[in-house]
N, C-alpha and C positions, 0 to 999 in steps of 0.2 A: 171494155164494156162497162156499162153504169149499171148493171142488177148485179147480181150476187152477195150483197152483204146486210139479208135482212135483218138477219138479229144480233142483238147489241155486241157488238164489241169488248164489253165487260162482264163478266159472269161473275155475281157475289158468292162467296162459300161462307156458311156460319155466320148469319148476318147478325143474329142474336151474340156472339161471341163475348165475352167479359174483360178479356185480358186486353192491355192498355196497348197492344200490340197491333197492329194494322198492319198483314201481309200484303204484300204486290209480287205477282210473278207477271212481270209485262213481253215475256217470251215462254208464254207457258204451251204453245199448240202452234203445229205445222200446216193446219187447214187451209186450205186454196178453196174457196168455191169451183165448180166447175166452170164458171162462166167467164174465169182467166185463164181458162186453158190451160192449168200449172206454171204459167209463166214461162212457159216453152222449159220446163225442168223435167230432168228424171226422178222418180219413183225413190231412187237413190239419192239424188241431189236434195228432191224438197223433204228427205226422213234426215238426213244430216244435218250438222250442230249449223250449218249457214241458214237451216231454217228458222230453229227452235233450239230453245236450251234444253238438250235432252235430259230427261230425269227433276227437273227442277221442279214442275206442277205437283208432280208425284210427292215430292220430297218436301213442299209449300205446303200441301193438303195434312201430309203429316203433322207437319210443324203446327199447322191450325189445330189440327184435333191434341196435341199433346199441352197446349198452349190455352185452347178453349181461344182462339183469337180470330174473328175474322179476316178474310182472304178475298183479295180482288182479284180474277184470272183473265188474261187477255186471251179473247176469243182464237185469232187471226193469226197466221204465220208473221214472221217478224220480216218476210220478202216482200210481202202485200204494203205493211209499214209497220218503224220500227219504233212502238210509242215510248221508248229510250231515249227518243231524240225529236227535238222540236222539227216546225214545217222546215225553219231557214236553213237545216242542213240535209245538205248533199243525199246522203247516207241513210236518210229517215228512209228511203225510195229506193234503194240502192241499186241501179245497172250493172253493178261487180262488188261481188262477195266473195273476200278475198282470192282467190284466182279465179272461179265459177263466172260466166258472164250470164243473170239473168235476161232472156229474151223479153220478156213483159214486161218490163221495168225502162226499158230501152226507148227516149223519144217519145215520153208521155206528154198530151198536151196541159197546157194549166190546169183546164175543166178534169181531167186524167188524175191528175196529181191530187188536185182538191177534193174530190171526190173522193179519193181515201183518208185524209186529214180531216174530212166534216164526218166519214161513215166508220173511221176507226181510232184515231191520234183522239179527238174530240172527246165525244163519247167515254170513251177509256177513264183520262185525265178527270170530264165530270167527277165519273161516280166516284175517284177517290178523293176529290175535294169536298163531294157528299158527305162521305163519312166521315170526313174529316169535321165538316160542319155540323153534323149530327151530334158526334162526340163533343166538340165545344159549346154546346148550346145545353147538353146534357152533365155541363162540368164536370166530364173524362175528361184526361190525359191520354195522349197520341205519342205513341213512339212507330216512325214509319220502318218497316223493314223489307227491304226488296229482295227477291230472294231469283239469284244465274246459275248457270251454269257456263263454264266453258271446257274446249278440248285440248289435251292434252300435248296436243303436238300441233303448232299454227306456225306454217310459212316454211315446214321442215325443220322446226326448232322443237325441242321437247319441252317441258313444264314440269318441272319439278313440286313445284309451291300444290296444295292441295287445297287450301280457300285463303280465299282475297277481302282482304276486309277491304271494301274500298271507298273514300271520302275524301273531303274538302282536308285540311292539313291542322286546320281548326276545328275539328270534328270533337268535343273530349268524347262524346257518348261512344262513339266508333273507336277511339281509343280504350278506352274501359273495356269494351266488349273485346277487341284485340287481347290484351292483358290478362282477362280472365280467361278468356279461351285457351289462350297457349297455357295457362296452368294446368289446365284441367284434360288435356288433349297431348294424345302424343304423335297428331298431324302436323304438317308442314303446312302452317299459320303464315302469312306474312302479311304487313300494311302493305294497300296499294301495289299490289300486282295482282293478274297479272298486267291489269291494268289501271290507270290512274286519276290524277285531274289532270293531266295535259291529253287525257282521251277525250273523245264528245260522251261519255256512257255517267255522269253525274245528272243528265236533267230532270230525272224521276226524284229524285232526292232531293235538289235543288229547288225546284218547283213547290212540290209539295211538303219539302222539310224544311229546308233551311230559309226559304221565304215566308213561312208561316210558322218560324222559332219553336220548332218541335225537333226533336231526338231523333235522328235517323240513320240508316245505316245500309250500304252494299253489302250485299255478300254473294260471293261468288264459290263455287264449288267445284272441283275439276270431273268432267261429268261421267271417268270411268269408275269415278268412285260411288254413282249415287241412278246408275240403270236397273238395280235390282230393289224390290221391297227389304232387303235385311240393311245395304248402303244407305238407303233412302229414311230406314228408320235410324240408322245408327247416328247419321249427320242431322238427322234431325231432332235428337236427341239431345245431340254436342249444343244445339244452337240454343233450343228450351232453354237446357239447363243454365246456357252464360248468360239469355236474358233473363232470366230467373234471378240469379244472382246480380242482376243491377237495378231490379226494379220492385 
């Protein structure tokens, strides 16, 4: 169907914010309009981590208010599209999530496809070049921060690792921030898991960081750790305080 997606795709949080900090949670909400029929999913399928990073908005919103930093939130479940990833790939759409086969997603035609990359991918990407132009015309500084979640156990494998810093291999800022974190933390830290740059999950950063020579950074959280407000503040907390100390 072409209705259901009247309002914007980007939701600003804290637009006044001060700190040099620019959040992005681009899998922050599992909302289907009605008028995709859920994508032929259960109740239980579209509330699971193949929807939305659970806890991560929650824990983004934090990190904005302890930070005083503006927050871009993505409207739209990440099944509808997955603004992580450009039109050219497969996956932005994805007909199977990891074993889950979405019904909706299945045999969309061009006009189908386009229609969520002009009403949701689009959109999204603007408003954080916006602010990104705002701030440069304002002579701020931009450090871009995107802020996941993932689950604990993918493909019948466990996860040990508890956050992912994840980046380009030439990242130093994403290094730094690595570094100090593990000082200060007595979580299981590691670069680049649980996943990496041989994943498609860099284009948010790419895009907007490292093609526009600004400081950017993944971060990824494992998301039984960050379902509750006392998780949600504690890691949010951890994050403050490391970019804190690099900035």
């Amino acid at each position: 169907m072409m209705q259901g997606l009247e309002q914007s795709s980007a939701e600003l949080v804290n637009p006044l914010g001060k700190s040099d900090v620019l959040l992005v949670c681009e899998h922050a909400s599992h909302y289907i309009p009605d008028s995709f029929s859920n994508l032929g999913l259960s109740q239980a399928e579209r509330l699971s981590h193949i929807g939305w990073d659970i806890g991560a908005a929650d824990m983004a919103k934090k990190l904005s208010s302890q930070l005083d930093a503006s927050l871009v939130l993505q409207r739209y479940s990440r099944l509808l599209y997955d603004c992580n990833r450009p039109p050219c790939e497969a996956s932005a759409v994805p007909p199977l999530s990891e074993v889950t086969e979405i019904p909706g997603n299945k045999d969309l035609t061009a006009e189908q496809r386009n229609y969520r990359i002009e009403r949701i991918y689009e959109p999204f990407h603007q408003e954080i070049a916006a602010q990104i132009a705002i701030r440069k015309a304002a002579g701020r500084a931009t450090i871009l921060v995107t802020i996941h979640s993932f689950t604990p156990v993918f493909m019948g494998q466990n996860r040990a690792v508890q956050l992912g810093v994840i980046c380009h291999e030439n990242n130093s800022f994403a290094h730094d921030f690595y570094q100090s974190a593990s000082k200060r933390s007595r979580f299981d830290i590691r670069m680049n898991e649980p996943y990496g740059p041989s994943d498609p999950v860099l284009h948010m950063v790419t895009r907007h960081g490292d093609e526009q020579q600004i400081p950017n950074i993944m971060l990824e959280v494992r998301n039984d750790l960050i379902v509750d407000d006392v998780g949600q503040q504690e890691w949010a907390k951890l994050v403050a305080d490391t970019l804190n100390s690099l900035t």
